[in-house]
C-alpha positions in Angstrom: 73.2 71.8 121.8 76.5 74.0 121.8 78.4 73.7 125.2 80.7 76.3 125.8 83.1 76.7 129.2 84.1 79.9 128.9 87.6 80.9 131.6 85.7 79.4 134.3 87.4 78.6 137.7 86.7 76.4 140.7 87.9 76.9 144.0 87.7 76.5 148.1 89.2 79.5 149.8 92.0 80.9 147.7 93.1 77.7 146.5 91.9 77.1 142.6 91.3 73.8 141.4 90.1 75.2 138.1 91.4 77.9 136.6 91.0 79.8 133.4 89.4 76.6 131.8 87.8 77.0 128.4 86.7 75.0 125.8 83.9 74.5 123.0 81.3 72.1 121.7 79.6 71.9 118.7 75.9 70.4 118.7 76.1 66.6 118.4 80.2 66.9 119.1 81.6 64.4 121.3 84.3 66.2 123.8 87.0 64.6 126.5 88.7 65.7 129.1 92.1 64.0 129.7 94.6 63.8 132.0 96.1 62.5 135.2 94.4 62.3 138.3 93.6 65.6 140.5 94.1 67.4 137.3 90.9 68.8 137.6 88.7 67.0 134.7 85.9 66.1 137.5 85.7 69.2 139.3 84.9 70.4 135.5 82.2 68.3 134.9 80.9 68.9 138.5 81.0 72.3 137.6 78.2 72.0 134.2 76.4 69.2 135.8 75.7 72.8 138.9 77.3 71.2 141.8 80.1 73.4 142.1 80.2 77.4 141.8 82.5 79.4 139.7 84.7 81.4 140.9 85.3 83.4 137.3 83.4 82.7 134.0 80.6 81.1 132.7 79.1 77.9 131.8 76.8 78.4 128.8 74.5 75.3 126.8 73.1 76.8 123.9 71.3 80.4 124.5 70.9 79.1 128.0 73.5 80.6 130.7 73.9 77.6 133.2 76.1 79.3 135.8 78.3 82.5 136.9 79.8 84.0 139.5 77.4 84.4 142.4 74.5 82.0 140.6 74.2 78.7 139.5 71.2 77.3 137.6 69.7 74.0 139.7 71.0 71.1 138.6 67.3 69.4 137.9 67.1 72.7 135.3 70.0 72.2 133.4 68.9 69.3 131.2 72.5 67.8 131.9 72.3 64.3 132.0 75.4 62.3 134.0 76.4 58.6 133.6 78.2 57.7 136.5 81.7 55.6 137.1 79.5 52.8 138.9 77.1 52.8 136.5 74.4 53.7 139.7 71.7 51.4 138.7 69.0 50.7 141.1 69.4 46.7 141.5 65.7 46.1 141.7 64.0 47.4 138.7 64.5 45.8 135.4 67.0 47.5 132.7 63.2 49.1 130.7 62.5 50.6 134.6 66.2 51.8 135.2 65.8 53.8 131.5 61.9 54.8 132.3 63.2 56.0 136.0 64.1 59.7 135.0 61.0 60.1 133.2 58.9 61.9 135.6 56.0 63.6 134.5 55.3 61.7 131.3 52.5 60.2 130.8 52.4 56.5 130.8 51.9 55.4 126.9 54.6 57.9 125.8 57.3 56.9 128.9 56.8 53.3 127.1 57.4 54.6 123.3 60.6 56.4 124.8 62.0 53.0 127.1 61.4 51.0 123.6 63.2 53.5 121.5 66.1 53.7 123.9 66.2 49.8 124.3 66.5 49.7 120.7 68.7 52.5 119.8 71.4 50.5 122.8 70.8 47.2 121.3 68.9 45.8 124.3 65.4 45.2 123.4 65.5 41.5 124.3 66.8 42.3 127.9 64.2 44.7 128.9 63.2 42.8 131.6 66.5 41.6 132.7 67.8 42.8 136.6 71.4 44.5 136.5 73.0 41.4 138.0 71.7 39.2 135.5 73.9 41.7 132.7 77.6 41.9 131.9 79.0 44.9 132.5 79.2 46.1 129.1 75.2 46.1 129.1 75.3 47.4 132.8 77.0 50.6 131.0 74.6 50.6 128.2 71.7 50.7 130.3 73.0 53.7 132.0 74.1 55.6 128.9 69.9 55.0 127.8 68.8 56.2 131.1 70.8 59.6 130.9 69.9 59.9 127.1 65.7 58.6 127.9 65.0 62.7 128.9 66.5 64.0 125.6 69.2 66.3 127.7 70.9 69.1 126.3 74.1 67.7 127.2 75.5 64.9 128.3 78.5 64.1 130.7 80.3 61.0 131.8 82.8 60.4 134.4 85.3 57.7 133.4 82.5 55.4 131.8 84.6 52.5 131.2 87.3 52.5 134.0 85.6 49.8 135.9 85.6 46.9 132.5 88.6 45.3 130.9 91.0 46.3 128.4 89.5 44.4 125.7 85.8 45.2 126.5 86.5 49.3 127.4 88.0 49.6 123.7 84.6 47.7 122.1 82.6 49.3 124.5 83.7 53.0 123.8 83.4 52.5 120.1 79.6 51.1 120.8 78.8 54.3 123.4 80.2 56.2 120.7 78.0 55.3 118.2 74.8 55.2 120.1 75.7 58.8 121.2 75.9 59.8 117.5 72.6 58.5 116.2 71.2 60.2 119.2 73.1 63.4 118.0 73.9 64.5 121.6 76.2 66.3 122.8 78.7 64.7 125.2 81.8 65.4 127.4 83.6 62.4 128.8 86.7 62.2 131.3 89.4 59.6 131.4 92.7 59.0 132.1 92.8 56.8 129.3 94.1 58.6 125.7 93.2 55.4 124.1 89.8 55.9 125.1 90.0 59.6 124.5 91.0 58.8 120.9 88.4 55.9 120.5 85.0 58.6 121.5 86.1 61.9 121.3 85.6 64.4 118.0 87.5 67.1 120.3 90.3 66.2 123.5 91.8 68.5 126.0 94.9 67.6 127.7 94.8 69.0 131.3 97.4 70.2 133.9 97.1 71.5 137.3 93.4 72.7 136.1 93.8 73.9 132.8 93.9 72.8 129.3 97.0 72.7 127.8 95.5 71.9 124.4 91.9 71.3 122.6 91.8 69.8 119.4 91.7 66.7 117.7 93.0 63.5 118.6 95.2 63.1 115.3 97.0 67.0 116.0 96.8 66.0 119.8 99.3 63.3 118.6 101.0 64.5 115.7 100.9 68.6 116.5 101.8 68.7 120.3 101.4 72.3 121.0 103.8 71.5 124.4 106.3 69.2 125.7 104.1 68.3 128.3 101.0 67.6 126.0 104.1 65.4 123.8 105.2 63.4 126.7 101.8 62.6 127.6 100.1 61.7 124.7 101.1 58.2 122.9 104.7 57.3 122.7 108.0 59.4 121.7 111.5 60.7 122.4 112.7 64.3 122.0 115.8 64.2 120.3 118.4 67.0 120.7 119.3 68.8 117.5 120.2 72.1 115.9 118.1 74.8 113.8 120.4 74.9 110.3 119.8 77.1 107.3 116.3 77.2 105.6 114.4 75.9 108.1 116.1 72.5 108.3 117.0 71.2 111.7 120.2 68.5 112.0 119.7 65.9 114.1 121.7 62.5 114.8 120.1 60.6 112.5 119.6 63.7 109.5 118.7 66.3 108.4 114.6 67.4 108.8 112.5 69.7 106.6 110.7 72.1 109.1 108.2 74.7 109.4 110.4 75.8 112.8 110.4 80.0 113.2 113.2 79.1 115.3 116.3 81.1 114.1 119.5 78.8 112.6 121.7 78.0 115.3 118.8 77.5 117.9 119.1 74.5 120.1 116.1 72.2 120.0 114.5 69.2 120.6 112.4 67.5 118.0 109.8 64.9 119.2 110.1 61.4 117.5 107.4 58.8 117.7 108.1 54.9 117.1 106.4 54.9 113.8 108.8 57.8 112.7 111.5 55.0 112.6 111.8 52.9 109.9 113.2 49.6 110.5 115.3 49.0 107.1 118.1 46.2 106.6 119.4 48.4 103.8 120.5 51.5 105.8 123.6 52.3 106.6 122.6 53.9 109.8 122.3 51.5 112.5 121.2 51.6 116.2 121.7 49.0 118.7 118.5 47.1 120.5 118.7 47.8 124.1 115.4 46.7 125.2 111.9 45.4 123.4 108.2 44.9 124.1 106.3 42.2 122.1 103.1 43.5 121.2 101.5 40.6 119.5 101.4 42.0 115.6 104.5 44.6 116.4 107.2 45.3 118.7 108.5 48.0 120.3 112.4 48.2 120.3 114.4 50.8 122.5 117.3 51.9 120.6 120.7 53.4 121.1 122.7 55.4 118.0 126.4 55.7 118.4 126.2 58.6 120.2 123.8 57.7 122.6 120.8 59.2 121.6 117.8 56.7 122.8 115.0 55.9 120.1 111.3 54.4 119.9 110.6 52.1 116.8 107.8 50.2 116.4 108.4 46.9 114.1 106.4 44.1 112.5 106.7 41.2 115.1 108.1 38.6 112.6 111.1 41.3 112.6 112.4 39.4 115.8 115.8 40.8 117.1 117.8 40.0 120.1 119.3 42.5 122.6 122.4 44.0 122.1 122.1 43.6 118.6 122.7 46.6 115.5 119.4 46.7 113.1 119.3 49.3 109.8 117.0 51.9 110.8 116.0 55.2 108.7 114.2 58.3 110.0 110.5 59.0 107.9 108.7 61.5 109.7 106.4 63.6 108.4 105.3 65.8 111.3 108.5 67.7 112.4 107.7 69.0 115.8 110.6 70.8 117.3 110.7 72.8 121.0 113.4 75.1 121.9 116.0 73.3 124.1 115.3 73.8 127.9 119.4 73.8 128.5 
């Protein structure tokens, strides 16, 4: 079903932890909340799961208003299912008994046709009768995704699903959930501090600060059309680089001359946001920058660069392209999304 937040804000006493928060989900759209910690993301989700009031706004699934100020539908009404940090599975029933637990009320041959069907659809039909602690983690979190999808809810929410797995196992893991919550066709809102994560589930992301979103959209304009400098610092890897608005919508910086869709006037002061995949590293180019500090990244690295005139750059290079500090490597500029802020000095 649709999920719509719509200006809501949370609060104790006068102080606002939320505030002016609103966003949109399709049916079947996968949604995340990102950001730092005490940025608010939780208190949101607390807020459609009906543990915390609103202050302002409303919280709406479908036709079906959830809450407002002055009443909040129970949450045991709100067909919100919740998959926990922790996973919260009760260590003595099986993995089919954790999924069957939230099925109250159904009727013993059907609560057995929906276990199967949710063992299946997680790819854990030969563990049904496994204990939590004899699974790895990564089925751990499956079971509990199949427990919160086993009532059919309208929506479905989880609170930083992978933070307590590896690096390697989070980024399989959040591709799997992904796909599980997509043959389910449920709706979903995640949170995570993690924009790799983010990117990996999410059809839709919101950046937020100090309990608002500072942008919701996709993850590919999240990265390439930063609609702040905050939501450009945050998200992936870049350097603002100072330039100049010039005539026809160009803008001059050190390393060029851009083609931009700026309303800036000509002669504004800017600063345009470069990623390391904007540089180019090319032994042709007459323009060269000096290596002032790298990361090896296994198939790439990451070089820190210098120009002449000081201005510091991001380039990410094929590994065998192996250069030493201090040393000058042809680089040339090829970026297609010119983002440019006005200059803050």
């Amino acid at each position: 079903m649709q999920l719509e937040l719509l200006n809501i804000a949370v609060g104790f006493g006068t102080a606002l932890i939320l505030d002016d928060l609103t966003l949109a989900l399709e049916p079947g759209e996968i949604g995340c909340l990102l950001g730092a910690s005490g940025c608010g993301k939780t208190t949101a989700l607390r807020a459609i799961a009906g543990f915390e009031p609103l202050v302002r706004g409303q919280i709406v699934v479908g036709d079906q208003q959830l809450s407002r100020p002055g009443w909040t539908l129970p949450p045991q009404r709100r067909r919100v299912g919740m998959v926990f940090q922790d996973y919260a599975l009760f260590p003595h029933l099986s993995a089919a008994d954790n999924i069957g637990f939230g099925l109250r009320g159904v009727d013993a041959a059907r609560k057995r046709r929906r276990v199967a069907e949710m063992l299946d659809l997680v790819g854990l039909g030969e563990l049904a009768d496994h204990f939590p602690h004899q699974l790895s983690g990564g089925q751990q979190q499956r079971v509990a995704v199949a427990r919160a999808l086993a009532p059919d809810p309208a929506v479905l929410l989880m609170d930083e699903p992978f933070s307590n797995l590896d690096s390697e196992l989070r980024e399989r893991l959040s591709l799997e959930v992904r796909a599980i919550l997509k043959a389910a066709g449920t709706t979903a809102l995640i949170v995570t501090h993690d924009q790799h994560e983010a990117f990996a589930m999410a059809d839709r992301v919101g950046l937020m600060h100090n309990g608002r979103i500072e942008q919701w959209d996709t993850p590919y304009n999240l990265y390439h059309r930063p609609a702040s400098r905050r939501v450009a610092r945050f998200i992936g890897q870049g350097v603002l680089v100072p330039g100049v608005v010039a005539e026809n919508h160009h803008i001059r910086i050190p390393l060029g001359c851009l083609p931009s869709l700026s309303p800036l006037a000509a002669g504004t002061a800017v600063e345009v946001l470069l990623r390391p995949d904007d540089i180019v590293h090319d032994d042709a180019s007459s323009l060269t920058a000096t290596v002032r500090a790298k990361t090896f990244r296994g198939a790439s690295i990451l070089y820190s660069l210098e120009l002449p005139d000081g201005t510091r750059l991001l380039a990410l290079v094929p590994s065998h392209h192996n250069h030493s500090l201090g040393e000058a490597i042809g680089i040339r500029l090829d970026a297609e999304h010119v983002i440019a802020f006005a200059s803050e000095t």
